[in-house]
Structures are given as structure tokens and as C-alpha cells.
DRENDO-1510 file (C-alpha; in Angstrom, 1 decimal, always signed):
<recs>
REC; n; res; u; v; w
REC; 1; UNK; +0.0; +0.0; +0.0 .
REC; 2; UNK; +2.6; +2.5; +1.2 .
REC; 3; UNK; +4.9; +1.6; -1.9 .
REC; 4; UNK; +1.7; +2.1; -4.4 .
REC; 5; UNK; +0.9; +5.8; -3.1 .
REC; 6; UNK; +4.6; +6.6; -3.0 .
REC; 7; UNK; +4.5; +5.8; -6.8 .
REC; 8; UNK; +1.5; +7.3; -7.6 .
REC; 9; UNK; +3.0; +10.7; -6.1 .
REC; 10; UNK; +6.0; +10.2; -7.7 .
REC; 11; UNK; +3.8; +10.2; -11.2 .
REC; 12; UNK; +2.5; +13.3; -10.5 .
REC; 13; UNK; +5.4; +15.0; -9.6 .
REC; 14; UNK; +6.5; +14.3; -13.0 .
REC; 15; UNK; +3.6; +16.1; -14.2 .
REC; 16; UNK; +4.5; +19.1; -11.9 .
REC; 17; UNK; +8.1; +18.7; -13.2 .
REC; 18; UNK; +8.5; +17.9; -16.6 .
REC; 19; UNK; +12.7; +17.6; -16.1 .
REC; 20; UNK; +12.2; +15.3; -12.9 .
REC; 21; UNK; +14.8; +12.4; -13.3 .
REC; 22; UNK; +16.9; +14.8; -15.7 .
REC; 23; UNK; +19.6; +14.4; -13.2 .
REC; 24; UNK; +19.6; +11.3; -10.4 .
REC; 25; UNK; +21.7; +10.2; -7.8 .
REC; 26; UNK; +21.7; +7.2; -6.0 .
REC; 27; UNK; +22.9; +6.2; -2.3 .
REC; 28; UNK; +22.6; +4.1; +0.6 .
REC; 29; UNK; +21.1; +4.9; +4.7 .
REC; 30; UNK; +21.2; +3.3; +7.2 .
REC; 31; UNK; +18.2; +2.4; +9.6 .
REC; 32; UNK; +18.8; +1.2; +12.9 .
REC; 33; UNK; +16.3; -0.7; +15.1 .
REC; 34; UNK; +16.2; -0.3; +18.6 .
REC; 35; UNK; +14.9; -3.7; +19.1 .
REC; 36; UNK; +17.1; -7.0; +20.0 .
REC; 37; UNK; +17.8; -9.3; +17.4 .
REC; 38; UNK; +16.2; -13.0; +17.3 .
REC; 39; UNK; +17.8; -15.4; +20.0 .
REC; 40; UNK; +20.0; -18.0; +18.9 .
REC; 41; UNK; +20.7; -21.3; +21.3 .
REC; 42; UNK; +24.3; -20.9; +22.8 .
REC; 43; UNK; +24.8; -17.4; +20.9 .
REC; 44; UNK; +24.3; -13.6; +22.0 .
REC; 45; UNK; +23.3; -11.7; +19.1 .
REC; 46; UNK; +27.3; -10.0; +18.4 .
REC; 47; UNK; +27.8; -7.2; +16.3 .
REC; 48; UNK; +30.3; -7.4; +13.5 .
REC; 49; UNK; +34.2; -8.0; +14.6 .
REC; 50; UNK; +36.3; -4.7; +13.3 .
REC; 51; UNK; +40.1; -4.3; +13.5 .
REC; 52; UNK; +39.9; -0.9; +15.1 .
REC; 53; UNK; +37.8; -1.1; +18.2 .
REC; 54; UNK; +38.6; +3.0; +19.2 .
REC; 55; UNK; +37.7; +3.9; +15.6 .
REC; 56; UNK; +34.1; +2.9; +15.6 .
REC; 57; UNK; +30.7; +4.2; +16.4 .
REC; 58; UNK; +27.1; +3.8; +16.4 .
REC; 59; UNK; +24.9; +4.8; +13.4 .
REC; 60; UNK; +21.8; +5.9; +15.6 .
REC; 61; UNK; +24.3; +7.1; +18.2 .
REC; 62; UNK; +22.3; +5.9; +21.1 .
REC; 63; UNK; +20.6; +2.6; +22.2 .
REC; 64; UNK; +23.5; +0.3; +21.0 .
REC; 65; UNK; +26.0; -2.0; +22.7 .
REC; 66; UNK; +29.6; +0.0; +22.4 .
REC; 67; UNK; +32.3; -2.2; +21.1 .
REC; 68; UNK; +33.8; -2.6; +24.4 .
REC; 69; UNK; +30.6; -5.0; +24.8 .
REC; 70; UNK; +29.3; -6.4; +21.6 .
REC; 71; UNK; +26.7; -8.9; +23.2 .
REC; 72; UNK; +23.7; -9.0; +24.6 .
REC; 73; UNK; +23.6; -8.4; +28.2 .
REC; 74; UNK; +23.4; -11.0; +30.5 .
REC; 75; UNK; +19.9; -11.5; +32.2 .
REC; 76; UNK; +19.5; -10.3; +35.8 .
REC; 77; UNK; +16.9; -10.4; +38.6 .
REC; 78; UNK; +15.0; -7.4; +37.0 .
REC; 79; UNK; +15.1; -8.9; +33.5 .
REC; 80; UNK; +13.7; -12.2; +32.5 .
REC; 81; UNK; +16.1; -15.1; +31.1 .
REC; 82; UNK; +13.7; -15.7; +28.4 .
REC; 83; UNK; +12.1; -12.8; +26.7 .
REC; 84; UNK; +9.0; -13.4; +23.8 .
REC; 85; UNK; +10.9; -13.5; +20.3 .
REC; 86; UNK; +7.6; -11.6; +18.9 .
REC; 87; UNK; +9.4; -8.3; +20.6 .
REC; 88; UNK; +12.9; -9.0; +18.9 .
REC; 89; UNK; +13.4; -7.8; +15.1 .
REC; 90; UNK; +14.1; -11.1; +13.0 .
REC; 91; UNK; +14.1; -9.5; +10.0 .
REC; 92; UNK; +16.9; -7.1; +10.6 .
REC; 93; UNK; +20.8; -8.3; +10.7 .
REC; 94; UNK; +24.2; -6.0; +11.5 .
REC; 95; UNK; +26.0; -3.7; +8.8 .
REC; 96; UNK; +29.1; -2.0; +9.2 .
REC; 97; UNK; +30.4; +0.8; +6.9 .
REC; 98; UNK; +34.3; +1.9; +7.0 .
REC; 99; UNK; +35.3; +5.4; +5.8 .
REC; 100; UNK; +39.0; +5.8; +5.1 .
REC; 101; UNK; +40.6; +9.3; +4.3 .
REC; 102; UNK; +44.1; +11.4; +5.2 .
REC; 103; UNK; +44.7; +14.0; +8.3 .
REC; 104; UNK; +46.5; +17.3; +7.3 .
REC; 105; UNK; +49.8; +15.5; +8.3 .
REC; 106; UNK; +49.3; +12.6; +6.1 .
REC; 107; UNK; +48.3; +10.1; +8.4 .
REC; 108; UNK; +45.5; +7.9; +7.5 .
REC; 109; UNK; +42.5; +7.8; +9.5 .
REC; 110; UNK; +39.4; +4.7; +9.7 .
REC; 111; UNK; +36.0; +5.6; +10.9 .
REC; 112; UNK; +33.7; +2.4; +11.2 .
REC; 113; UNK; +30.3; +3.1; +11.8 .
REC; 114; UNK; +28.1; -0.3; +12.6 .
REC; 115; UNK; +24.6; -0.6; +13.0 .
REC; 116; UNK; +21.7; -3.5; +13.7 .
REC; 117; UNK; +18.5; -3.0; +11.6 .
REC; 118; UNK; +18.2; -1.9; +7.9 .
REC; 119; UNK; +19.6; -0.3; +4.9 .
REC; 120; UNK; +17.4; +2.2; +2.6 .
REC; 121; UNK; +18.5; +2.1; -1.1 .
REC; 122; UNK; +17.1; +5.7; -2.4 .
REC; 123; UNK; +17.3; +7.0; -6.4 .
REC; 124; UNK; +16.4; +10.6; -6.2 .
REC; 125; UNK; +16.7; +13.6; -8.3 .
REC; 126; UNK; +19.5; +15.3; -7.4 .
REC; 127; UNK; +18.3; +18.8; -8.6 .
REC; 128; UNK; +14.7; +19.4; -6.9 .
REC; 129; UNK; +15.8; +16.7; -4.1 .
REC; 130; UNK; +12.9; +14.4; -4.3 .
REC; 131; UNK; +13.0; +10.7; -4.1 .
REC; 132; UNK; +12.0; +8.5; -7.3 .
REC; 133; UNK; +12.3; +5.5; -6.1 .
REC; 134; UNK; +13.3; +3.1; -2.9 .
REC; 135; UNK; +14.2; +0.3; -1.7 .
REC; 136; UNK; +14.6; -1.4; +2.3 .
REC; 137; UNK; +17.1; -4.2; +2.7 .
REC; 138; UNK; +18.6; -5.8; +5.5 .
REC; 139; UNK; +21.8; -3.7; +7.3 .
REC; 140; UNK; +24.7; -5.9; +5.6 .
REC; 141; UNK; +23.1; -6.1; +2.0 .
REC; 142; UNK; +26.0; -4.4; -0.5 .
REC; 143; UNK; +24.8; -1.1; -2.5 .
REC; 144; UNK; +26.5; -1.8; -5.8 .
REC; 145; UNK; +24.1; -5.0; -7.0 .
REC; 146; UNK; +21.0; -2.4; -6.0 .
REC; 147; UNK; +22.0; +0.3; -8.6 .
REC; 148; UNK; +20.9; -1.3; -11.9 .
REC; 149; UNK; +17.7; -3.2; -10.6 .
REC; 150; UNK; +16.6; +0.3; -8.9 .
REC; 151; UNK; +17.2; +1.8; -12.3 .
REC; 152; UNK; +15.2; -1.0; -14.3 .
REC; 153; UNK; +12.2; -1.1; -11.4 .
REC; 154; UNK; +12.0; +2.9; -12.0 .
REC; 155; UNK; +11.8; +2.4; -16.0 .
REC; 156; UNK; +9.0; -0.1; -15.8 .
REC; 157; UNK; +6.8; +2.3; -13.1 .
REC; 158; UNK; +7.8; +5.7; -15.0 .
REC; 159; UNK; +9.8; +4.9; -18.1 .
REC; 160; UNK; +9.6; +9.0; -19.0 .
REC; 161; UNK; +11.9; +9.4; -15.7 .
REC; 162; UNK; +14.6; +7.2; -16.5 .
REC; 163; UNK; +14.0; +8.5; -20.8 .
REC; 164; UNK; +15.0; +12.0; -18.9 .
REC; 165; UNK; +18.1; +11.3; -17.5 .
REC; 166; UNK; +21.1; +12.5; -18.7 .
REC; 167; UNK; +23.4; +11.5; -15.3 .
REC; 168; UNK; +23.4; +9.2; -12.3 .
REC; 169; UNK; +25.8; +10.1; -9.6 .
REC; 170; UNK; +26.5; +7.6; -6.8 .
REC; 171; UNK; +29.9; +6.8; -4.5 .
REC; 172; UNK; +32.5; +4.7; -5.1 .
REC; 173; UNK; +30.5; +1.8; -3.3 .
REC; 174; UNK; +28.5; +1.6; -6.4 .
REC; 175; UNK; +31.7; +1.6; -8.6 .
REC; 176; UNK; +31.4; -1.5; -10.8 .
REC; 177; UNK; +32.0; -2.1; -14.6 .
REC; 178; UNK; +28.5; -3.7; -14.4 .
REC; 179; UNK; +27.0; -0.6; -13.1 .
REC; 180; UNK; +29.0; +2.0; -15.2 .
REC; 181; UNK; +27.9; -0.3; -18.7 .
REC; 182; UNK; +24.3; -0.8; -17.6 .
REC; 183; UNK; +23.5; +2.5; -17.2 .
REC; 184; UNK; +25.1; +3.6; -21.0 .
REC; 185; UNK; +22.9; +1.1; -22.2 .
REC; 186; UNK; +20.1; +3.5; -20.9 .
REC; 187; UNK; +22.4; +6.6; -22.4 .
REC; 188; UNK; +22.8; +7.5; -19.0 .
REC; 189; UNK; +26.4; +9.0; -17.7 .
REC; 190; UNK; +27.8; +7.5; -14.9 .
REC; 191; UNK; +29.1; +10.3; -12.5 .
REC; 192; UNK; +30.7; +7.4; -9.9 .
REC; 193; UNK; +33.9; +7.8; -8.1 .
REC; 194; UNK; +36.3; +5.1; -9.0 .
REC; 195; UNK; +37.7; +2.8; -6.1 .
REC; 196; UNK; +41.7; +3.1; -5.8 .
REC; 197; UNK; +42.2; -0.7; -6.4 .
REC; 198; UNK; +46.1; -0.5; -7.6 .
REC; 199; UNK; +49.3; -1.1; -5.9 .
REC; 200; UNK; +50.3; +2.1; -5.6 .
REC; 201; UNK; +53.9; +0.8; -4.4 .
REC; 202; UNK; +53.9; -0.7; -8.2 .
REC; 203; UNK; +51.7; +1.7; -10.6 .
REC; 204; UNK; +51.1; +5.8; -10.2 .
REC; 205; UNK; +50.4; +5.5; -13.8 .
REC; 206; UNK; +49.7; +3.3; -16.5 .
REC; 207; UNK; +50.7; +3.7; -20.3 .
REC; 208; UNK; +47.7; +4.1; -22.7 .
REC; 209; UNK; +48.7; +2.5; -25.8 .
REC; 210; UNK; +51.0; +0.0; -24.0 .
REC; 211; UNK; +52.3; -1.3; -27.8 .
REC; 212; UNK; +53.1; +1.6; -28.9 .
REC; 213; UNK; +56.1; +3.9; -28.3 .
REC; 214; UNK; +54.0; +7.1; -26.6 .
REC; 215; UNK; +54.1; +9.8; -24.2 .
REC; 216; UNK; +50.6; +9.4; -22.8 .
REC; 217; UNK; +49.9; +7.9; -19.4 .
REC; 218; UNK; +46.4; +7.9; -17.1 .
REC; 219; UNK; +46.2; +6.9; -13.5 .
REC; 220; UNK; +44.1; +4.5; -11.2 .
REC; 221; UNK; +41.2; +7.7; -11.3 .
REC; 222; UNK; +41.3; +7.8; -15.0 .
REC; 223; UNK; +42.9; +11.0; -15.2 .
REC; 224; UNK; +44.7; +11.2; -18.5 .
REC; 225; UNK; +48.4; +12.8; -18.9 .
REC; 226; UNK; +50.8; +13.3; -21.0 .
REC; 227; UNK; +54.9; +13.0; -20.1 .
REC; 228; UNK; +57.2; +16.0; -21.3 .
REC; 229; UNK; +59.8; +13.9; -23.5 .
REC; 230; UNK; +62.4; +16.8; -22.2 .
REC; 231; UNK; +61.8; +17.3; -18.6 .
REC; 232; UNK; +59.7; +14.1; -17.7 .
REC; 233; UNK; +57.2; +16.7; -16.5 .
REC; 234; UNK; +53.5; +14.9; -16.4 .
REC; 235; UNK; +50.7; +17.4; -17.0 .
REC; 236; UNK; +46.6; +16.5; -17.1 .
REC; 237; UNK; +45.8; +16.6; -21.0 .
REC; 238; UNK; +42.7; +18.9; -21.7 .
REC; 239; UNK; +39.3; +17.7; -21.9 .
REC; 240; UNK; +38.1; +18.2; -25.7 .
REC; 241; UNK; +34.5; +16.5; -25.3 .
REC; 242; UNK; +32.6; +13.2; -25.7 .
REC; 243; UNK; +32.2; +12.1; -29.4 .
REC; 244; UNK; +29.1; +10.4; -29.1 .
REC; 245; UNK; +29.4; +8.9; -32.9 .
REC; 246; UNK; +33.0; +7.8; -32.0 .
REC; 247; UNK; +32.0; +6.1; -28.9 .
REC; 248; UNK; +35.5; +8.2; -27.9 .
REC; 249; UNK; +36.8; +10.6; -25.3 .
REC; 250; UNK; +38.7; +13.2; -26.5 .
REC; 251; UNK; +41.7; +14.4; -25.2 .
REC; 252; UNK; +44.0; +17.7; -27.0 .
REC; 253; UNK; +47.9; +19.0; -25.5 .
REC; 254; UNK; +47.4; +20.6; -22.6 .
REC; 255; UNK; +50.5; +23.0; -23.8 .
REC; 256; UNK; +48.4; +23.9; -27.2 .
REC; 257; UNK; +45.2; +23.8; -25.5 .
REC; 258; UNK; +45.8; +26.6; -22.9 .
REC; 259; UNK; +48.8; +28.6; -24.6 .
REC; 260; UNK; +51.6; +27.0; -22.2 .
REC; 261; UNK; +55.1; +26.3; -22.9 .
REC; 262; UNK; +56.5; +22.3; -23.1 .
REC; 263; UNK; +60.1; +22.3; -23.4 .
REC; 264; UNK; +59.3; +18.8; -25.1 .
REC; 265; UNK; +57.0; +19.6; -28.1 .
REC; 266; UNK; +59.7; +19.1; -30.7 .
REC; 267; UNK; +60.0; +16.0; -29.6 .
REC; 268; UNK; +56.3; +14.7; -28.6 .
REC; 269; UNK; +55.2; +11.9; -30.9 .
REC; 270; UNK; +51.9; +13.5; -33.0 .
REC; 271; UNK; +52.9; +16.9; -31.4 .
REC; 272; UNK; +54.5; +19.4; -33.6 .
REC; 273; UNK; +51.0; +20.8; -35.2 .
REC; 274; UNK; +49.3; +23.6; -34.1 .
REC; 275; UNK; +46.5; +22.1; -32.6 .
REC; 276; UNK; +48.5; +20.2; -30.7 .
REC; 277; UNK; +48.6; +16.0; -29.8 .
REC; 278; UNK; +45.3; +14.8; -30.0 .
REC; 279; UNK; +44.4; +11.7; -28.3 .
REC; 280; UNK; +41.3; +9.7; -28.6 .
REC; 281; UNK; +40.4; +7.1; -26.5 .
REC; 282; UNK; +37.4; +4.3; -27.3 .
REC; 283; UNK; +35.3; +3.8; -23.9 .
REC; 284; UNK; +34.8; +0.1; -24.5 .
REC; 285; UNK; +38.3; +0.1; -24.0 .
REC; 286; UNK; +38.1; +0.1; -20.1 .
REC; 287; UNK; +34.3; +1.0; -19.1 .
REC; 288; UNK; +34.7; +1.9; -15.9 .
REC; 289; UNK; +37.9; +3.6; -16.2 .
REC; 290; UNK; +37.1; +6.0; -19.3 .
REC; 291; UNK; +33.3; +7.0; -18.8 .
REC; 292; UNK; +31.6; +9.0; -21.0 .
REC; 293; UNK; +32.3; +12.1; -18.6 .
REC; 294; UNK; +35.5; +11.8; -17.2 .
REC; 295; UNK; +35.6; +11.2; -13.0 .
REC; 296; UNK; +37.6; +14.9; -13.4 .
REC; 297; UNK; +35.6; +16.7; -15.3 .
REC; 298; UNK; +34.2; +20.0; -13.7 .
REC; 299; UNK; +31.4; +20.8; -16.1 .
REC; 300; UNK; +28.6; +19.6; -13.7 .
REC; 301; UNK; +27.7; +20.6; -10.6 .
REC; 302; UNK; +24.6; +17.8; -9.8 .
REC; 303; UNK; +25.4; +14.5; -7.7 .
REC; 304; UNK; +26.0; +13.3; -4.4 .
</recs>
């Protein structure tokens, strides 16, 4: 009932709004339950074992165990042994979340946020700020595999939403080649930060035509380069648009582009025009590293 009148609000929203779903964003919440979980015989109900005990916290902030004491508390005089499972949540399980980042003296940092109850998957446009579409799981379900069958439920209840969108933004738990394909099937750009999965000990950079001799290198974000053949200088190339009947990113000399001076153009292979190097780059190549707008592109401001 309560998922039929969302909808049928959502349907005439898009008569209100004629560009709702022009730009969509997706992302995960989490819901905590208060209540217990379901007994188990000769097991408390535990939350989640973490490697950092002092890094972690409670998503509802209140009404949890700490980490210092992840079970169940014993029962006492005041509190029955045996408590009636129809007050515990059996539906619900634990999820734990782990944000990572750097301190202004370069020292990592780990937050790890847990929680017992329920996740809520929400598509919403990112430009009036109104939900499309939903979705409740249990706390430790993954985001990523939620993205494209969000996407295909929302096309089958309001197919002119999803024939709106231009972009779908999301975080990098939603980074997947799967997720980044699927959605330029539906000629929608995927605006999702990409996961640092190299060895950075190993690879900073990549070459981009590995059989060829060339100066051109892009990193584990997909950023695109181009290495001064005099100075070993690397510099970002300049953006010079999607080609939509290429299928190709385009990519121009960063010197020519923007009226710089490379001590190396005499020497860059393709270089010596005007115009500069011009570099295109075919985004069946690698999916989810060269989208159809690049991860570092500034030209919008939508998203999460």
C-alpha cells in the first residue's frame, strides 16, 4: 500500500516537473532498530568484529551495545532469562560501513560506523531533491548490485523518468564495470567515483597505448596525462568533449590547449601541429575507467 501511493506521487510529480529524473543520484542509509535481534541457542546476538575497536561508532548514536561489549547483556533479577521472540526484530541483521581518508599530516584515518536493523536504497533527483524511487534491505546487503535493478524497477513504473536522465551520480560503493555499462545502455552518464584498487607501491600510472612507443599515461582515477619527453614533466591533457558517434573521449595537449610552454613539443610523438597532440580514447576500452564524462571533469555541478 505504502509503496503504491509513493509511486503514484512520484507520477504526479512528473507532471508538476517535466525535467524530474533529468539528473539522479543514488545512495545508501542506514536504519537502525532499537529492538534485540532474534535469540539463537548458545549465541548472543554480536555485532560485527572490526580491526579498530577505538575507531568505531554507532549509526543511531544511542541505544547500542559499544564495542567494548558487543553482546547482549546477561539477564539479571529485573530482567527475564527468556524474553517473547515476537518483541525482537528477525528481519533485521548487522552492517558496518568503513570510511577511510588522510589528516592534514598525512596520516590515514578509519571511521567504522556499525549498525543492527536496515539499509534504505534511495534513487532521487539530485536537482529538486525528491526521491523517485526506494528500496529497504537488511543492514549488511551491498549497495553496488542495488543500482541497476533500482534503475530497471524505476523504468518499468515511470519509463519517462529514466527517458530524462542524462546522469546518475553515486559513491564509489557503487563503482562496478557492471554498473557503469548498464547505465550507457540506458544513455545514462555515470558520474561514480572510482575505487583506488592499484598497488600504488607498483603503478602511479599506466601507459595508454602499451604497444606503442608514446608519451601518454592515465592513473588509477582515469585521469589522463601526457609525459614532457624533455623534462619528464606529467601534466593533465585537456578535456576536448565526448564524441558520441566515435563512442570516444577526446583528449587535446594541454600546452596547445591553454597557450603553455613544453620544453618537449619538438620532440612529442603527433605533437608538432598547431593544434597540438590529439588523443582519442574508445570507452569500450576500459568502461569503468574511461566514462563517458571523465571522473575529473568540472562541467557539472549535480550529484551526491
Amino acid at each position: 500500500m505504502i509503496r503504491e501511493m509513493f509511486h503514484i506521487l512520484v507520477a504526479k510529480l512528473k507532471e508538476l516537473l517535466p525535467d524530474l529524473g533529468e539528473f539522479l543520484a543514488m545512495d545508501g542509509k542506514a536504519l537502525p532498530s532499537f529492538a534485540k535481534g532474534p535469540k539463537k541457542k548458545d549465541e548472543t546476538d554480536q555485532k560485527p568484529k572490526t580491526n579498530n575497536p577505538s575507531d568505531q561508532s554507532s549509526a543511531n548514536g544511542a541505544g547500542q551495545q559499544g564495542p567494548a561489549d558487543p553482546g547482549v547483556a546477561p539477564a539479571t533479577a529485573e530482567e527475564p532469562e527468556e524474553e517473547d521472540d515476537r518483541r525482537r526484530e528477525s528481519d533485521a541483521d548487522w552492517g558496518v560501513k568503513k570510511y577511510r581518508g588522510m589528516r592534514q599530516d598525512g596520516s590515514p584515518w578509519e571511521k567504522v560506523v556499525y549498525w543492527f536493523g536496515f539499509e534504505l536504497h534511495l534513487l532521487v533527483d539530485s536537482q529538486h531533491e525528491m526521491p523517485v524511487n526506494y528500496k529497504v534491505t537488511t543492514a549488511s546487503a551491498p549497495e553496488s548490485p542495488e543500482l541497476l535493478p533500482m534503475v530497471k524497477d524505476t523504468k518499468e513504473r515511470h519509463p519517462e523518468i529514466v527517458e530524462t536522465c542524462e546522469e546518475l551520480s553515486a559513491d564509489k560503493g557503487h563503482d562496478s564495470e557492471a554498473n557503469i555499462a548498464g547505465l550507457w545502455e540506458e544513455h545514462i552518464r555515470a558520474i561514480i567515483d572510482k575505487r583506488a584498487d592499484w598497488d600504488k607501491s607498483k603503478d602511479k600510472t599506466r601507459p595508454l597505448f602499451p604497444d606503442c612507443v608514446d608519451n601518454v599515461v592515465y592513473d588509477v582515477k582515469g585521469t589522463v596525462q601526457c609525459v614532457c619527453p624533455a623534462t619528464g614533466e606529467t601534466r593533465p591533457m585537456t578535456f576536448g568533449g565526448f564524441e558520441k558517434d566515435r563512442q570516444t573521449l577526446k583528449y587535446r595537449c594541454p600546452a596547445a590547449a591553454n597557450g603553455l610552454v613544453c620544453a618537449g613539443r619538438a620532440e612529442c610523438p603527433r605533437g608538432q601541429t598547431e593544434y597540438g597532440k590529439v588523443v582519442r580514447i574508445k570507452i569500450e576500452k576500459d568502461p569503468r575507467m574511461f566514462t563517458a564524462l571523465p571522473r575529473d571533469c568540472k562541467s557539472t555541478g549535480h550529484g551526491v
